[in-house]
C-alpha positions in Angstrom: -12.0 -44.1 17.4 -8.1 -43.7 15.9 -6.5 -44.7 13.2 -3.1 -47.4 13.8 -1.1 -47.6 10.7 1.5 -50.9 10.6 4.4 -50.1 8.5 5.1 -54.2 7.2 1.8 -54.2 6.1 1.4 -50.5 4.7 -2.5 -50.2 5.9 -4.3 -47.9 8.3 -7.5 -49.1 10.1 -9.8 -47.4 12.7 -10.3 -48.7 16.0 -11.8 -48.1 19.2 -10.6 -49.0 22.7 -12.6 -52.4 22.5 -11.1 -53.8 18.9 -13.8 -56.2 19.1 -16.0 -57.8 21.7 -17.9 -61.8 20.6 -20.6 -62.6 23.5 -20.8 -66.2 22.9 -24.6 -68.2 22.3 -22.8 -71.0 24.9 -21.6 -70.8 28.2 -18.0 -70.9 28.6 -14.6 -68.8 30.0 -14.1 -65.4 29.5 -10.6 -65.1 27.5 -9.6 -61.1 26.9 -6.4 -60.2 24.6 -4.5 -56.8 25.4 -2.6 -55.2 22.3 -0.9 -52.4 21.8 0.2 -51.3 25.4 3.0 -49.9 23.8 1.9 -48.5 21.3 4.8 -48.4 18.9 3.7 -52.3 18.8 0.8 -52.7 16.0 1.1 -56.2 15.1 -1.2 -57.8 17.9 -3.8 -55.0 16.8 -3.6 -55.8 13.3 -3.9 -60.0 14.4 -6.9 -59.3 16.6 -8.9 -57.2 14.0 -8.2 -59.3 11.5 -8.9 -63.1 13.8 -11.8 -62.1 16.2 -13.8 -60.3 13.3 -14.2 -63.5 11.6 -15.9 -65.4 14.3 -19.2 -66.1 14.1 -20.8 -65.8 18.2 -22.4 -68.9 17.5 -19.2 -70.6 17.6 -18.0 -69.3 21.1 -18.3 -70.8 24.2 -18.3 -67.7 27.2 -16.8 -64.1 25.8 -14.2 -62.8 23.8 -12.5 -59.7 24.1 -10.0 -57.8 22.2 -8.6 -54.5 23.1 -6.3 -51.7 22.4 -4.2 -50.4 24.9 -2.1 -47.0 25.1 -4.6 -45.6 23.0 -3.5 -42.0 21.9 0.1 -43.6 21.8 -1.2 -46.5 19.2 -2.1 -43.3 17.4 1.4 -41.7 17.1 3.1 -45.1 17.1 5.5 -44.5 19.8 6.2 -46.8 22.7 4.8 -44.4 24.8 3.9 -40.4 25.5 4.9 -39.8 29.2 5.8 -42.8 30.3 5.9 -46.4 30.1 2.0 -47.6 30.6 3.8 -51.5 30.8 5.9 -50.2 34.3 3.4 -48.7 36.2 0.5 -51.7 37.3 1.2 -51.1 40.9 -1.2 -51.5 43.8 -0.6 -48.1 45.6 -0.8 -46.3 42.2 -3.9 -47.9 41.7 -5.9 -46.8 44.8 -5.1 -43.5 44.1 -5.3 -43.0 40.2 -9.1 -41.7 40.7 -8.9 -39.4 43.6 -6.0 -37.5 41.6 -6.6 -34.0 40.2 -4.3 -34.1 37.4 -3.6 -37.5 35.3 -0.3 -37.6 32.4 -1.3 -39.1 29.3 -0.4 -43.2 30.1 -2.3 -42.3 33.7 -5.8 -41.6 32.2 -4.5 -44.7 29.9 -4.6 -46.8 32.5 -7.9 -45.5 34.5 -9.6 -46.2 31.2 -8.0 -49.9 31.1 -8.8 -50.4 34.9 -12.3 -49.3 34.8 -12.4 -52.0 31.4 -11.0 -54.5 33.6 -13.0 -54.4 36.4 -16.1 -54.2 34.6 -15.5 -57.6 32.2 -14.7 -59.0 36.1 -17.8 -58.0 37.6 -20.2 -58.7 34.3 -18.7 -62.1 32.8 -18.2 -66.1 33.7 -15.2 -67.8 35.0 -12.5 -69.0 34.6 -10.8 -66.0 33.0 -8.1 -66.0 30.8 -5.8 -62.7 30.0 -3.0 -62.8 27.2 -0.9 -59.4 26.4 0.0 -59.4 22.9 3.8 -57.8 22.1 6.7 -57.2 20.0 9.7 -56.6 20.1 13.1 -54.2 18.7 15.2 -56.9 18.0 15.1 -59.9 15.6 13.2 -62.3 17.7 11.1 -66.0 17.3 7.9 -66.4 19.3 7.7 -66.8 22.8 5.6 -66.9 26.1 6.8 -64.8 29.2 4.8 -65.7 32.3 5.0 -64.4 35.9 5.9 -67.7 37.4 2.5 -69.3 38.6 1.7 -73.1 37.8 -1.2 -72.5 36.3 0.5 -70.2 33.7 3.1 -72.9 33.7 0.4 -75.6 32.5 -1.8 -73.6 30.3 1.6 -72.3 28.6 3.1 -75.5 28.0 0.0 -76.5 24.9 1.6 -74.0 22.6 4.7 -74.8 21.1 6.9 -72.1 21.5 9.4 -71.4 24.6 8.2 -70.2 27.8 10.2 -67.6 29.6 9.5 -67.4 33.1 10.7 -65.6 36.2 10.8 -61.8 34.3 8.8 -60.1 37.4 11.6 -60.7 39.4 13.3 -57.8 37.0 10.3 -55.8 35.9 8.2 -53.2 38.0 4.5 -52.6 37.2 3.6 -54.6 33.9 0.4 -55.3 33.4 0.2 -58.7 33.6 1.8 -59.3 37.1 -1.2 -56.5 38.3 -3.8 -59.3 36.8 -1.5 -62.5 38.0 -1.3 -61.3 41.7 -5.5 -61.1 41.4 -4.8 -64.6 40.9 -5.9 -65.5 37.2 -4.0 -67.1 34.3 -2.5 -64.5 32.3 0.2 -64.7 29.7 2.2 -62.4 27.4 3.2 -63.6 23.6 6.1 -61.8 21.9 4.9 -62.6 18.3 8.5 -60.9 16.4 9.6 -58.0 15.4 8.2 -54.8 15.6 7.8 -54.6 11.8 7.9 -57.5 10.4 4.6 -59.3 8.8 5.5 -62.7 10.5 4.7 -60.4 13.7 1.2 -60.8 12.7 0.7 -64.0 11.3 2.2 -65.1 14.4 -0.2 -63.3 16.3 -3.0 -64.6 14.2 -2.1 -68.0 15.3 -1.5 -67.3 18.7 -5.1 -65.9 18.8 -6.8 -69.1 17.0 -4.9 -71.7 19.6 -5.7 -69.3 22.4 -9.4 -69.7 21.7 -9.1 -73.3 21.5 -6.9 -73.8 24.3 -8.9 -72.1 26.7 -12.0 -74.1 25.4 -13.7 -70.7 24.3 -14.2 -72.5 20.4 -13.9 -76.1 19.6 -11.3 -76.8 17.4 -12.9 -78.0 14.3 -14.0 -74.9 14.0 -10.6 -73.3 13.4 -10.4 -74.4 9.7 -6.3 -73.8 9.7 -5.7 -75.4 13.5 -3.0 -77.6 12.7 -1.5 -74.8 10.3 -1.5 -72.2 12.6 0.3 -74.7 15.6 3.0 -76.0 13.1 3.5 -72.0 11.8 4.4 -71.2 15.3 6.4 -74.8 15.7 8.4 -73.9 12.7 9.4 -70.1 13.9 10.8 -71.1 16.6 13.8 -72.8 15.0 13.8 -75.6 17.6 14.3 -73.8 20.6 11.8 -75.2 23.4 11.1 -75.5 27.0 11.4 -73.0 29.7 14.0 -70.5 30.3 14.7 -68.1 33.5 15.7 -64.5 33.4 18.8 -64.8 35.6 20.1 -61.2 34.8 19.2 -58.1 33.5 21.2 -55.0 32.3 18.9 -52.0 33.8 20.0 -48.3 31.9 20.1 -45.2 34.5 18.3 -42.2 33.6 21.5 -40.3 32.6 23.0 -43.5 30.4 23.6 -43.3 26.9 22.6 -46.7 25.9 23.6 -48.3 22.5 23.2 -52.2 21.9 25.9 -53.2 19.5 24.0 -54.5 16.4 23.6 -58.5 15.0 21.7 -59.7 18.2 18.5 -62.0 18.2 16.8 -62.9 20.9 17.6 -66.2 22.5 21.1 -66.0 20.7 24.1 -67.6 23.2 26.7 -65.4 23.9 30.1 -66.4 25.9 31.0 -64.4 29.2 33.4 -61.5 28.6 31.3 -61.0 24.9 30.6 -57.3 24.2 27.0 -57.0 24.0 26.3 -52.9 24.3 28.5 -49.3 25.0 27.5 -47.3 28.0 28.6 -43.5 27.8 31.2 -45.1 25.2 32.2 -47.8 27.7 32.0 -51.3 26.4 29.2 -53.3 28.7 30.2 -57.0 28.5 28.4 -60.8 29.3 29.0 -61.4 32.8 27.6 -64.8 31.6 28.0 -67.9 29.1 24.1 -68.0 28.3 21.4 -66.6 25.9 20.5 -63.1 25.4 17.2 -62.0 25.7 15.2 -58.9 24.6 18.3 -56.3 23.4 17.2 -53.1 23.4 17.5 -51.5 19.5 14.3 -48.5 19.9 15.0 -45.0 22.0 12.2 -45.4 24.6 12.8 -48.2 27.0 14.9 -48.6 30.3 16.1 -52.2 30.0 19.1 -52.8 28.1 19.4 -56.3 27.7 18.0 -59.3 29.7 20.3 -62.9 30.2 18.5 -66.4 30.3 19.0 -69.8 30.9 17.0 -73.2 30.5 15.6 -75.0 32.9 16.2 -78.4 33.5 12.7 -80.6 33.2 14.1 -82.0 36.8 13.7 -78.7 38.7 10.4 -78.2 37.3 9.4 -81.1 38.4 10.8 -80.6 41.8 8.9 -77.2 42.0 5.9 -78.3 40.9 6.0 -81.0 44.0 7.5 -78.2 46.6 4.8 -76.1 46.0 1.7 -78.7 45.9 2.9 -79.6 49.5 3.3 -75.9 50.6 7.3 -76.4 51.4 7.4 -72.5 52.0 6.1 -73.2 55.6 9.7 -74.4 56.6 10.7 -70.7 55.6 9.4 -68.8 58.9 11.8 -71.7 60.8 15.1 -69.6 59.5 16.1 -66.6 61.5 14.4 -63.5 60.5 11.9 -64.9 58.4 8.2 -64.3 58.7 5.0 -64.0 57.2 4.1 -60.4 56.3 0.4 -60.9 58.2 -2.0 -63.9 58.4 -2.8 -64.3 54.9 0.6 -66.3 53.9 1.1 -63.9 51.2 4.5 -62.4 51.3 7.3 -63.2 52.9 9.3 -60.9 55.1 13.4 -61.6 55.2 15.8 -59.2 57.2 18.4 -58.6 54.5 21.1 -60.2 57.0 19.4 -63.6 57.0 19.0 -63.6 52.9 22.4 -63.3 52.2 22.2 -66.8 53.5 20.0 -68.2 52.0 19.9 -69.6 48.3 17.9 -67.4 45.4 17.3 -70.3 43.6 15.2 -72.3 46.8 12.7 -69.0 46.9 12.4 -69.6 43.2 11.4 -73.4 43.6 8.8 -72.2 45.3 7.4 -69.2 43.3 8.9 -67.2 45.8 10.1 -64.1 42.5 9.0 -61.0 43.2 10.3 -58.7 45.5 10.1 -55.3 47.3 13.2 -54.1 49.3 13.4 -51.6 52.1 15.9 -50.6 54.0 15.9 -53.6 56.0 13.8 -56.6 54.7 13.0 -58.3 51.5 9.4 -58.4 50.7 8.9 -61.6 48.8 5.9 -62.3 46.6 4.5 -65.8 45.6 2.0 -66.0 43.2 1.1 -69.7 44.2 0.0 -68.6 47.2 -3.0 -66.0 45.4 -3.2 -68.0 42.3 -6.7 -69.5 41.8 -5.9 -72.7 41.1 -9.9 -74.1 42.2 -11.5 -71.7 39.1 -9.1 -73.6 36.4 -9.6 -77.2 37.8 -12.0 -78.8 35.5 -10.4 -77.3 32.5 -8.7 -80.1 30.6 -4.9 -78.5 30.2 -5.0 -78.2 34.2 -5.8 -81.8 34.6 -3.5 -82.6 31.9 0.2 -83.6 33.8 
């Protein structure tokens, strides 16, 4: 057990690695909420000790669980102690974490969590539901980022807050994207920021429409339902549908890094804007769009993201591409092929993708990718996602 202190709300509590854990008197989905994998980032800790305590099993359908992440990092409220426990989900890692004779603090962090994670796997019901709760340095409203699946896509799209999708594409090793490529829904809410009380309430709410959402408690039994979904409608100040990360400002390990200060997330900026100094160069937009997730703490490596909406039509479109598994007319281009038999991953000799356009591979949930010295290793998560274990629930149906 530790004690987290949150600095908006001036209060200490004690918690353990499983903030709390509801087994259900009803069969149902097992949902499971992450906080405070970075563990300067209280808020979501605070919102599920304060929201799952106050559920009674007898209203739960399946299992809840709430838990803490960087553990011994929560407990010095820092971002993180060695390094970056958000960055480092990565199937090679993985396989040998165990077998290794020495293990740096966000290491035996993430053995712990893995273990955790396998085990609520192995023990509990489908379908499975996982939602990382965050903050974040700069001014912020609410939002969803989700590696870019369609059934993240549909169970996103009941909450009313903007979606941001396509940040895998620009991250290595989160969390999420190491439960996404298993194949389950999984989802991560940016509540505010880091120290500001709405971070919480907003995380409160999230939690309550989460539960309904996913069908885990009827929603009669969440006495402040429609309070909670217009709270999260109002914080948004308007801003909805779904964005794409179409840029992002990575800082090199011997940058100095300063982001100018007034920025908010989802703020438009014009290209040629000054946004940040770089070893007391000015870094400017190479873009007339919206700036996402400036960098204002000293741990971190990415600077500055840059999004843009999507129209409703290409959503549409992708949806339809990807029901009708278009990808297959990818292996007729020159130097494209499947990286074995299991349709996974694409493999594209760097010569044949300067060809071809980014923007198709994203129709097609074609985002993540691996380079070598030769190919492209491109990851779709449509092709792993398991779309069968979700297709009774009522927001898959629901078009």
């Amino acid at each position: 057990m530790i004690q987290v202190y949150n600095e908006c709300l001036r209060k200490t509590i004690s918690i353990n690695r499983l903030i709390c854990k509801i087994e259900g008197t009803h069969h149902g989905p097992t949902l499971v909420f992450f906080s405070g994998i970075h563990g300067n980032e209280t808020a979501g800790v605070f919102a599920l000790d304060e929201a799952l305590n106050k559920i009674k099993p007898e209203q739960v359908k399946g299992t809840v669980y709430g838990i803490s992440g960087n553990f011994k990092a929560l407990k010095l409220n820092k971002r993180y102690i060695d390094e970056d426990l958000n960055r480092i989900w990565f199937e090679q890692n993985l396989k040998t974490l165990k077998k290794r004779e020495q293990l740096n603090v966000e290491e035996q962090e993430q053995l712990e969590l893995l273990i955790l994670l396998k085990s609520i796997l192995k023990k509990n019901k489908a379908p499975f539901y996982f939602i990382d709760l965050h903050t974040t340095s700069g001014k912020t409203l609410p939002f969803i980022t989700i590696n870019d699946a369609l059934i993240n896509r549909k169970f996103s799209k009941q909450f009313p807050v903007p979606v941001v999708l396509g940040i895998e594409e620009y991250l290595n090793g989160p969390l999420l994207s190491y439960i996404n490529a298993l194949g389950y829904v999984s989802l991560g809410f940016e509540s505010g920021q880091h120290h500001e009380i709405s971070a919480i309430t907003n995380s409160v709410g999230f939690i309550y429409l989460s539960l309904v959402f996913a069908n885990v408690i009827d929603r009669e039994n969440v006495t402040n339902f429609t309070k909670y979904y217009n709270q999260l409608k109002a914080e948004t100040k308007k801003i909805a549908g779904v964005f794409e990360v179409i840029y992002l400002y990575k800082i090199k390990h011997s940058e100095t890094f300063k982001m100018l200060n007034g920025f908010e997330n989802f703020q438009f900026v014009k290209k040629g804007n000054p946004l940040a100094i770089s070893n007391t160069k000015r870094i400017k937009s190479k873009y007339s769009a919206k700036i996402f997730m400036p960098l204002y703490q000293t741990q971190g490596r990415e600077g500055f993201f840059i999004i843009k909406r999507i129209a409703p039509f290409f959503l549409k479109l992708s949806r339809l591409l990807r029901k009708i598994k278009a990808d297959n007319l990818f292996i007729l281009f020159p130097g494209v092929s499947w990286e074995n038999k299991d349709k996974k991953v694409l493999l594209v000799n760097l010569n044949t993708a300067k060809f071809m356009v980014k923007p198709l591979f994203h129709l097609l949930g074609y985002r993540n990718k691996q380079i070598d010295k030769t190919h492209l290793k491109l990851y779709n998560r449509e092709r792993v996602a398991k779309n069968k274990m979700y297709k009774n629930e009522f927001w898959y149906k629901n078009k």
